[in-house]
FIMARSE-57656 format. One record per residue: x, y, z of N, C-alpha, C in turn; residue in three letters. Coordinates in steps of 0.1 Angstrom, whole numbers, plus 5000, padded with zeros to 4 digits. Example, Ala and Ser with C-alpha at 12.3 -4.5 7.8 and 13.67 -1.06 7.14 Angstrom:
BEGIN
513249435078512349555078513249675078ala
512849785071513749895071512950005079ser
END
This chain:
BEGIN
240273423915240273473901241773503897unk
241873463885243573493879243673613878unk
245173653884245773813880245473783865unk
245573893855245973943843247273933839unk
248073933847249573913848250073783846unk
249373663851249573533847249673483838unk
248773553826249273573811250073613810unk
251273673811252173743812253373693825unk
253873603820254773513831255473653835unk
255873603851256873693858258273633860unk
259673683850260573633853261273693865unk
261973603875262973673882264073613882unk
265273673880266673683874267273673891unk
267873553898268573563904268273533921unk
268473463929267373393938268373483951unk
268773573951268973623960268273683970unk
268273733980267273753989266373853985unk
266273963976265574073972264773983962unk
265673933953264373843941263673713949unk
263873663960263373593965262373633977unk
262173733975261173823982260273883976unk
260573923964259873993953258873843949unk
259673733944259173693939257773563945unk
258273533961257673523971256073573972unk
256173693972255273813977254073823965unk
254973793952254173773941253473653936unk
254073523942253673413943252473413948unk
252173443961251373453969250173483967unk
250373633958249573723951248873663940unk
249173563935248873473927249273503909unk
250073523914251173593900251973463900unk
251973413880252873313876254273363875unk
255173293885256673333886257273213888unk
258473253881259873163880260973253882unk
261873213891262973223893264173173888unk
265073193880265673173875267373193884unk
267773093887269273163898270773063886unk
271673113888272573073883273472953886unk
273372993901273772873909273172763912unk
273672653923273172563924272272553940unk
272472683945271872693955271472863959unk
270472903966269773023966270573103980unk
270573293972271273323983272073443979unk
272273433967273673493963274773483972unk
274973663973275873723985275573683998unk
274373614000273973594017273473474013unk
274273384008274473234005275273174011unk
275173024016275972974026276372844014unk
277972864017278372714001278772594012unk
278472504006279172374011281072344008unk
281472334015283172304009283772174018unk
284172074014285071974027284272024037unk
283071964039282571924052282172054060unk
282372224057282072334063280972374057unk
280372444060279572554053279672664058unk
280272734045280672874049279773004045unk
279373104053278573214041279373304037unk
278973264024279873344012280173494012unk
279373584018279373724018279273804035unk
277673804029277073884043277073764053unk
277673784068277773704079276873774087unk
276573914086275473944100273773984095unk
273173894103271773904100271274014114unk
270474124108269474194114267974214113unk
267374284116265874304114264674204118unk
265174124127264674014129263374074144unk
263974174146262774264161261574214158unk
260174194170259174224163258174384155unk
258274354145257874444137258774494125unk
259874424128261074494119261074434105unk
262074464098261874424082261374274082unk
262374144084262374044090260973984095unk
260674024106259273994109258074034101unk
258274174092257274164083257174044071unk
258474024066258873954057258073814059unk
258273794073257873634075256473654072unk
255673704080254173734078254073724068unk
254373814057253773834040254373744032unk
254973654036255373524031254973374030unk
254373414049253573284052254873184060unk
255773244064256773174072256773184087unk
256173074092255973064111256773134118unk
258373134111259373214119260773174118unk
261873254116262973174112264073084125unk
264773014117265272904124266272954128unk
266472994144267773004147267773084160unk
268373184166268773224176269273364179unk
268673434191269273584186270573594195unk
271573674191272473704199272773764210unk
272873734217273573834230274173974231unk
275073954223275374104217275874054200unk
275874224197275974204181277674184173unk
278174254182279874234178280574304188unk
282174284186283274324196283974424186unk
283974534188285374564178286574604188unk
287674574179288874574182289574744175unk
289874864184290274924175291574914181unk
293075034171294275044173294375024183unk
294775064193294975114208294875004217unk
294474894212294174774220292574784230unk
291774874226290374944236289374844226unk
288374754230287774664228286374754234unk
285374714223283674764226283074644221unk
282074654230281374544226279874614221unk
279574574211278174644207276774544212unk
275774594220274974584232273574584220unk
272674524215271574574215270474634228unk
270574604243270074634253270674734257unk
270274804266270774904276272374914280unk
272874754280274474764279275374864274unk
274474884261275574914254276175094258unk
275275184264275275264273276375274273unk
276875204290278075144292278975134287unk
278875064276279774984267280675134260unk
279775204258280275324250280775444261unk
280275424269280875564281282275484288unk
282175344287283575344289284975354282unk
284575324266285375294256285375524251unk
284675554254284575684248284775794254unk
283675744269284175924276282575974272unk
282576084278280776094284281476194271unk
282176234259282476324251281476274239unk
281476154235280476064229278776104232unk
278376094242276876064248275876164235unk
276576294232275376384225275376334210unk
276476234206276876194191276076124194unk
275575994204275175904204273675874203unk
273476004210271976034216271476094203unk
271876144193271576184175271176074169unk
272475974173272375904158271275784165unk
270575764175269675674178268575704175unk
268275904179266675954174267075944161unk
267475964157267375994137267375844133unk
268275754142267575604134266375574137unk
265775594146264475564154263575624142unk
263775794137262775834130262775784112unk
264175714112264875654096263975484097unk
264075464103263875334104262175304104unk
261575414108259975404110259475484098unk
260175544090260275584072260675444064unk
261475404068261975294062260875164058unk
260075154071259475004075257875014066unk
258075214063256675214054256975204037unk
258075144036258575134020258175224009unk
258675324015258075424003258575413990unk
258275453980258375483968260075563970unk
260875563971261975643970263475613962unk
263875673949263375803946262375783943unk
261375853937259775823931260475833917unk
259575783908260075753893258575833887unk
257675843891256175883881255375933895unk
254376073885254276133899253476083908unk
252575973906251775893912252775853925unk
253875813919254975783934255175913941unk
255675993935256076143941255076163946unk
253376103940252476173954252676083967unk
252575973965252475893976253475903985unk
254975923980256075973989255676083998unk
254976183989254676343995253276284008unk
252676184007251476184015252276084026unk
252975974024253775884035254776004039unk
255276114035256576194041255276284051unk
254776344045254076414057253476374071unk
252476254065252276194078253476144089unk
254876114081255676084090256276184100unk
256076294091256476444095255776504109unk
254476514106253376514112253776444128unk
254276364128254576264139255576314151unk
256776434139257776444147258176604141unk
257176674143257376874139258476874144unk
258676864160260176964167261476814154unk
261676754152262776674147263276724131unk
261976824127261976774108263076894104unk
262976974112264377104108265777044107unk
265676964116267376934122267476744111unk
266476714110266476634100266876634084unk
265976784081266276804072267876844065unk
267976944078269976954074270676784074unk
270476704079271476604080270976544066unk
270176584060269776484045270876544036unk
271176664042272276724032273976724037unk
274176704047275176674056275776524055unk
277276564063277676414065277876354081unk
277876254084278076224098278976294104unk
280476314097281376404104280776524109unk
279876614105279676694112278776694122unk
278276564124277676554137278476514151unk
280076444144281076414154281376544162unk
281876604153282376724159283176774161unk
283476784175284976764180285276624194unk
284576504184284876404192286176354195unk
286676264202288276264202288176114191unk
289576114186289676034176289575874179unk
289375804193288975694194287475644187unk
286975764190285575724186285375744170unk
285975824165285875864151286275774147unk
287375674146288075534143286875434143unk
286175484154284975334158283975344148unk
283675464145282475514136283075544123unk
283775544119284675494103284675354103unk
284875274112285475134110283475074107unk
282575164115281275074121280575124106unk
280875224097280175254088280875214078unk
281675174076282675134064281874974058unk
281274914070280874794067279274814066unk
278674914068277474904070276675024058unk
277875144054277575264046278475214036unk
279875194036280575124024281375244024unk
281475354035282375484032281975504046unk
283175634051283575684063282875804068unk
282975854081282275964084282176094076unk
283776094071283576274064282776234052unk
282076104045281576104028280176084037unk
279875994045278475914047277976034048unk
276476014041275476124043274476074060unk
274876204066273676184079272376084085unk
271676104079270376024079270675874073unk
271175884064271975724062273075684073unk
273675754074274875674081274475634097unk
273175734100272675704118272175574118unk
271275534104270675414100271375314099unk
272175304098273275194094274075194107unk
274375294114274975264130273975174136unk
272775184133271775064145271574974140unk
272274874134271974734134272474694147unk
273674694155273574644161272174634171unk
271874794180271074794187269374724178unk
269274704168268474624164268074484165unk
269174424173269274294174270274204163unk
270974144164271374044154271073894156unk
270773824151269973724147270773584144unk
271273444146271773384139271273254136unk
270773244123270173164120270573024119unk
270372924118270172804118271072754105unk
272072694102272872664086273272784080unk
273572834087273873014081272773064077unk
273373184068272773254063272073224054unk
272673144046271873054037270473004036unk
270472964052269072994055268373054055unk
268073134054266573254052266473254041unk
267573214028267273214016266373084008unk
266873004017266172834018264972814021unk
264572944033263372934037262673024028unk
262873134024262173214011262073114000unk
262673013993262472953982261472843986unk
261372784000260272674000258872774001unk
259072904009257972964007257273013993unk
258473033982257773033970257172973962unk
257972813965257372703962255872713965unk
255872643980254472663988253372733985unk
253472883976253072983971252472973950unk
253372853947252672813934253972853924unk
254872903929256272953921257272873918unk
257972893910259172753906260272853906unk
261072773913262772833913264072723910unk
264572753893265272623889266972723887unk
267372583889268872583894269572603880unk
271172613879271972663867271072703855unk
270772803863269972873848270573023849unk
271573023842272173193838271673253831unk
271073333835270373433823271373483816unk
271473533800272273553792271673683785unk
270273683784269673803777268073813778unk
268073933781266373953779265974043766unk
265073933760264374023746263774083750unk
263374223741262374313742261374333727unk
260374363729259574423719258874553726unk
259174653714258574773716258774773731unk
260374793735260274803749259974733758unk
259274643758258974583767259074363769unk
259374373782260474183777259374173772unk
259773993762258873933760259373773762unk
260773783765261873653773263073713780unk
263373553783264573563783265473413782unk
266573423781267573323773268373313785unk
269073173788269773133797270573053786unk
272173023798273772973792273372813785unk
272072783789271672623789271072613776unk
270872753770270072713758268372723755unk
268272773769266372743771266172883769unk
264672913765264173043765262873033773unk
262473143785261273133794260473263785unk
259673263783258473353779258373503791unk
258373593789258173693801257673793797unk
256473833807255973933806256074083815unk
257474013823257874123832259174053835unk
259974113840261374093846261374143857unk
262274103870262774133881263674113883unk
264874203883266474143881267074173896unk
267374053900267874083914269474123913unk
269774213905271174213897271774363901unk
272874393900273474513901273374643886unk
273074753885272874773872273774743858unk
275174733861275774713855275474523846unk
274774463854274874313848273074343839unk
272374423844270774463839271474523825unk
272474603822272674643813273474543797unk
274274503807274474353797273574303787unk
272874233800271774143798270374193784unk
270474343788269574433778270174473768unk
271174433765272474503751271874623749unk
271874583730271674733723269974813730unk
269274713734268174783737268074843753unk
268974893759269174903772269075053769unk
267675093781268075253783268575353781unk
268975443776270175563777270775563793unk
270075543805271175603815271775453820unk
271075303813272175193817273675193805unk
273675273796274475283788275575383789unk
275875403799277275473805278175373813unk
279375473815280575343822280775373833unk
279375433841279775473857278975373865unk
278375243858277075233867277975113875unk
279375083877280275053887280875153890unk
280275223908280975323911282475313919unk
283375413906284675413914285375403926unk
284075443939284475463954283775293956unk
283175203945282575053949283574993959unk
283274883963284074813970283874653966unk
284874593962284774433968285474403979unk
285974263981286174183993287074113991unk
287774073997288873934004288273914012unk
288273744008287573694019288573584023unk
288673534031289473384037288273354043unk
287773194044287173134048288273014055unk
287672984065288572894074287672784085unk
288572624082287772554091288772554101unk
287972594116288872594128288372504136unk
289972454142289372344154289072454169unk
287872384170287372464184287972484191unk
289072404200289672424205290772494209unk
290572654199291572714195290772834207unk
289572824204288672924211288072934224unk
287873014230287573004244285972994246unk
284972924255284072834254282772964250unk
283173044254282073214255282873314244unk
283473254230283973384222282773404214unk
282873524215281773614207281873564194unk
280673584183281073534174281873654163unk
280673744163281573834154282673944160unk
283473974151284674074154284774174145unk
284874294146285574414140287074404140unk
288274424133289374434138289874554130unk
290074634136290874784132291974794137unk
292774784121294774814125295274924122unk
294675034114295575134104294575184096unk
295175274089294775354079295575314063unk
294675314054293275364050292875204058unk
291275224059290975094062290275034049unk
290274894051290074784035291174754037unk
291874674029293074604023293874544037unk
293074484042293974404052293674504061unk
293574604061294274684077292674704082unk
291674664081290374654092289774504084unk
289574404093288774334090287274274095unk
286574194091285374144102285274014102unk
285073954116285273764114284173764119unk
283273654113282373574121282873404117unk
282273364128282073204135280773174138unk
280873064129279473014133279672964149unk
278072944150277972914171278172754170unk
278872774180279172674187277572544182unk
276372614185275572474183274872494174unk
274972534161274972514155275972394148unk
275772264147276872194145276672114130unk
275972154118275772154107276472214101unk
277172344108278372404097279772374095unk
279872264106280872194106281172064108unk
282672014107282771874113283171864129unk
282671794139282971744154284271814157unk
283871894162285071934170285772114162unk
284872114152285572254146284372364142unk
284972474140283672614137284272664121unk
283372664115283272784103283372914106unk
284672974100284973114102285273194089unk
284673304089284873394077285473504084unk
286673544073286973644074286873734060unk
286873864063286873954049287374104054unk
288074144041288274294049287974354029unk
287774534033287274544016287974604010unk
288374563992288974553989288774643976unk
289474723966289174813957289374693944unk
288674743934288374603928289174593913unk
289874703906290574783899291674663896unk
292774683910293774623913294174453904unk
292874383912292974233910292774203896unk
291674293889291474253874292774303866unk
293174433869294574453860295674313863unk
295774293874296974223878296674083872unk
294874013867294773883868294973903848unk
294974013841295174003829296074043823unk
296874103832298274103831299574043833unk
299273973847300173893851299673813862unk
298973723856298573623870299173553880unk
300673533877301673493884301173563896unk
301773713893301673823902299973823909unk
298873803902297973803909297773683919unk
298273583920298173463931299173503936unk
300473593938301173613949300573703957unk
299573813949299373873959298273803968unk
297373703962296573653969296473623984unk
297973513971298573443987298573563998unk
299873623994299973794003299173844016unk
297673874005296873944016296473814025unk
295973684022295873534030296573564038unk
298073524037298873524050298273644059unk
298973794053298673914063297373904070unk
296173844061295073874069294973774081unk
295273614080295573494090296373534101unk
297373644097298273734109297073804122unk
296673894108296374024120295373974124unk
294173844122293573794130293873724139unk
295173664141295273614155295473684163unk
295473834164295173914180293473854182unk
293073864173291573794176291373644188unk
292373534182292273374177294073354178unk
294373384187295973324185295973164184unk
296873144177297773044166296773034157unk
295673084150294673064138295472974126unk
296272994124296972944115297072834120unk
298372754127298072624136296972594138unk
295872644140294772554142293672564130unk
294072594114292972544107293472474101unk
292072384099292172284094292172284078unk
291372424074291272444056291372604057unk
291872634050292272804045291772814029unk
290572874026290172914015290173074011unk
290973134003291173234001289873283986unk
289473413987288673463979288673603972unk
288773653959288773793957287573853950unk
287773923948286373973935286273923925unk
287273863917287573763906286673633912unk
286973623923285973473927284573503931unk
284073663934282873703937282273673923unk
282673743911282173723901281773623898unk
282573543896282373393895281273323899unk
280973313910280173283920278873333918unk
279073463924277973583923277273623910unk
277873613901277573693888277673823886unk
277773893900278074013895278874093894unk
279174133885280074243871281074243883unk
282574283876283774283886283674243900unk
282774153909282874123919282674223928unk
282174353925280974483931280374403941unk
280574443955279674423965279374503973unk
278474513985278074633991277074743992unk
277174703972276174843974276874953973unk
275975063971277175243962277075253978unk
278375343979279075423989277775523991unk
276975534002275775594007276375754010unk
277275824001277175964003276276054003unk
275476003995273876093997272676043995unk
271576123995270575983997269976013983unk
270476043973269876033959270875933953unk
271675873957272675803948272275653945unk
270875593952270175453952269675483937unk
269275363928268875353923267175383920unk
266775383907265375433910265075253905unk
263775163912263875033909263175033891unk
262475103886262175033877262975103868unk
263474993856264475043847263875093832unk
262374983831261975053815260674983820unk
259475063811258274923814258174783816unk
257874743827257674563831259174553832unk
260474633835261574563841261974673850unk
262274563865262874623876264074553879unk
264674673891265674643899265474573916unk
265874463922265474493932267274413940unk
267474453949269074453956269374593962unk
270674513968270774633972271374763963unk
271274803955271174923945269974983944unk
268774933952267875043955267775073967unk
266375153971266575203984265575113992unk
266175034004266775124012268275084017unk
269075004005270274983996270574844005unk
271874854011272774744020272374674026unk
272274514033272174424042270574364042unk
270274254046269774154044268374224045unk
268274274058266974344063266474464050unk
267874564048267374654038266874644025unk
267574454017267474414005266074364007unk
265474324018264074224018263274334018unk
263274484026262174564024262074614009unk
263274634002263274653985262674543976unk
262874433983261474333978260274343978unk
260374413992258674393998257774513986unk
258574663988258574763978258074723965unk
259174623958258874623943257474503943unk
257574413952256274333950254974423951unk
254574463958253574613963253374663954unk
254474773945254174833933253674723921unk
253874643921253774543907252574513908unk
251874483921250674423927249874573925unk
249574643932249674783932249074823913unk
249674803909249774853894248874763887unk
248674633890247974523884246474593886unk
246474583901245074583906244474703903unk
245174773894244774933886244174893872unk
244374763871243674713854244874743847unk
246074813850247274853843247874743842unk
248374663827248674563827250274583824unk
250374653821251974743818252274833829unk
252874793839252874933852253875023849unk
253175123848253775293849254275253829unk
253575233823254175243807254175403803unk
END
């Protein structure tokens, strides 16, 4: 039997991995959807582009969640996907900090080790925190609660998922509770400053901010990807997004190419289209914007919310990226180099002085041409800078380009010596080219700086339109944007099968 909703086409704005999970999950459900993406290939930020013969991924280089039972494996299940294409890693990354002291991050028992030699048994009681509180974050996480709740129907169901979780773990929920309000620094302590370096440098890329801002209970969360396993898929990253869209397909859903959405109409509140750069208009009886709020608020002009109508919904502490993409001849590398790297040179970190490289594997040999590997570099970048400089003096903005290119092609060769001599293509990238690409607003990536755990967005923005990305919860990385899918599909479904044909109006 037909949803009710079917009448009521389901637009989704943006084939990124959240709207391609949302919209997936909905397909399935037997909800009419279309996906609407900008580009010419699915993925967004965790999109892999073609260039001269490489394929490089544009953004996110590390895939997690892939355990059995983890976000990842749920995903495949409720999708209908046998299992993804590719290979798990041996370990998850190497970081390099100042001092020349190299860690290698262990999902197995290694990593133990790994940290009592690089740290000093001064580490073991930080260590032994931030694994129970991911252990108890992570099994909150995988039950996709309603969080924040927006209507009290959510607030009940948070209050009945929070307790049973509670329930599970009495002696944990006191000392839990403080760290919700706390920041990691004060779980450090009085660690010595190698480690504090490691855990600034490991949360910068995973929280978007450093131990004294990251709020507790987030920031433990975001320390275990590695021990979660890392994953590397088959054509990059790209792939999982490739495999989400044939699953939508497969599922009765259409996902069509250069279609920019430009605007969604409303009546009495609620869509009833929307308009793309091509001239077409799709009929909608709901929206799903796989978008950051600042581009949801565009898109809604004069009829946009009161709280999408302020100038904070790019936050000041946001971050974009420099990225260099690079084709290397293999030969440059030794036959067992790890693929990814941390590199920590200095303070503040961003701007050249911490970066992160991945390499595609060795057999993986679709990311490249015979004899060379796809390498990304990126370090993060404040996003202010590039647009004043590209509208004021662009001269000055391609020098600095150049600039940070060279410096960054430098301080990766402690990584990769002669990197320079040995690529074959040096493609440089800033937030100006995130935009571009990505579509979204100033080239904003990451996700808000996780200083507390109220600062995620709430997903739905007005009747029949939502958010889903990482700007909700449970915000950053591949694993966290696909359970914010799984979330908003559930409520939408959820809401239908209540005879509510308008959820939460």
């Amino acid at each position: 039997m037909k949803n009710l909703l079917n009448n009521h086409k389901i637009i989704i704005i943006g084939a990124g991995i959240g709207g391609l999970t949302t919209g997936t999950l909905l397909a399935r459900a037997g909800f009419d959807v279309t996906v609407l993406e900008a580009h010419v290939y699915p993925g967004g930020c965790a999109g892999t582009f073609f260039h001269r013969d490489y394929r490089f991924d544009a953004g996110a280089t590390l895939a997690g969640g892939f355990y059995p039972g983890g976000p990842m494996d749920m995903l495949a299940q409720a999708a209908g996907i046998s299992g993804w294409d590719g290979e798990p890693a041996p370990e998850a990354m190497t970081v390099h900090l100042p001092d020349g002291t190299t860690v290698t991050r262990y999902g197995d028992d290694r990593r133990h080790a790994a940290r009592r030699e690089a740290f000093g048994v001064a580490g073991e009681s930080f260590w032994r925190w931030q694994e129970e509180t991911a252990d108890a974050m992570w099994s909150l996480a995988l039950k996709t609660p309603p969080f924040p709740p927006q209507r009290f129907m959510e607030a009940k169901a948070l209050a009945q998922t929070g307790l049973r979780w509670a329930l599970e773990r009495p002696g944990q929920m006191p000392r839990l509770a403080l760290d919700g309000v706390r920041s990691v620094a004060a779980r450090l302590g009085d660690a010595p400053p190698r480690l504090r370096q490691f855990v600034d440098g490991q949360l910068l890329i995973s929280a978007q901010t450093t131990a004294r801002h990251a709020n507790a209970l987030y920031g433990a969360s975001a320390l275990d990807l590695p021990r979660r396993g890392v994953f590397h898929l088959r054509g990059g990253m790209g792939a999982l997004a490739q495999s989400l869209a044939d699953a939508l397909r497969a599922a009765g859903g259409k996902i069509l190419y250069r279609q920019e959405v430009t605007a969604i109409q409303l009546h009495g509140g609620k869509p009833t289209s929307v308009s793309t750069k091509r001239g077409h208009t799709f009929p909608a009886g709901m929206v799903v914007a796989n978008l950051p709020p600042a581009n949801i608020a565009q898109l809604m002009g004069t009829a946009a919310p009161s709280h999408l109508r302020g100038n904070n919904l790019i936050p000041r502490d946001g971050w974009g990226a420099f990225m260099v993409y690079v084709g290397l001849d293999s030969a440059a590398l030794p036959p067992d180099a790890p693929l990814h790297h941390q590199l920590l040179a200095g303070q503040p970190l961003g701007e050249g002085n911490s970066l992160f490289l991945s390499l595609s594997p060795a057999w993986d040999t679709a990311r490249a041409p015979a004899g060379h590997r796809a390498l990304t570099i990126s370090t993060h970048t404040r996003l202010k800078p590039w647009w004043d400089l590209l509208q004021r003096d662009p001269n000055a903005y391609d020098a600095r380009k150049a600039e940070y290119t060279t410096r960054i092609i430098a301080l990766a060769e402690k990584i990769i010596p002669n990197l320079r001599e040995a690529s074959a293509l040096v493609l440089p990238g800033t937030p100006v080219t995130f935009q571009r690409f990505t579509r979204r607003m100033d080239g904003w990536v990451g996700g808000y700086p996780q200083t507390n755990l109220f600062r995620l967005w709430r997903p739905q923005i007005s009747p029949n339109i939502w958010m889903v990305g990482d700007s909700i919860f449970p915000g950053q990385s591949v694993a966290a944007v696909a359970l914010g899918g799984i979330r908003i599909a559930s409520a939408i479904i959820s809401g239908q099968n209540k005879n509510n044909l308008y959820f939460y109006t």
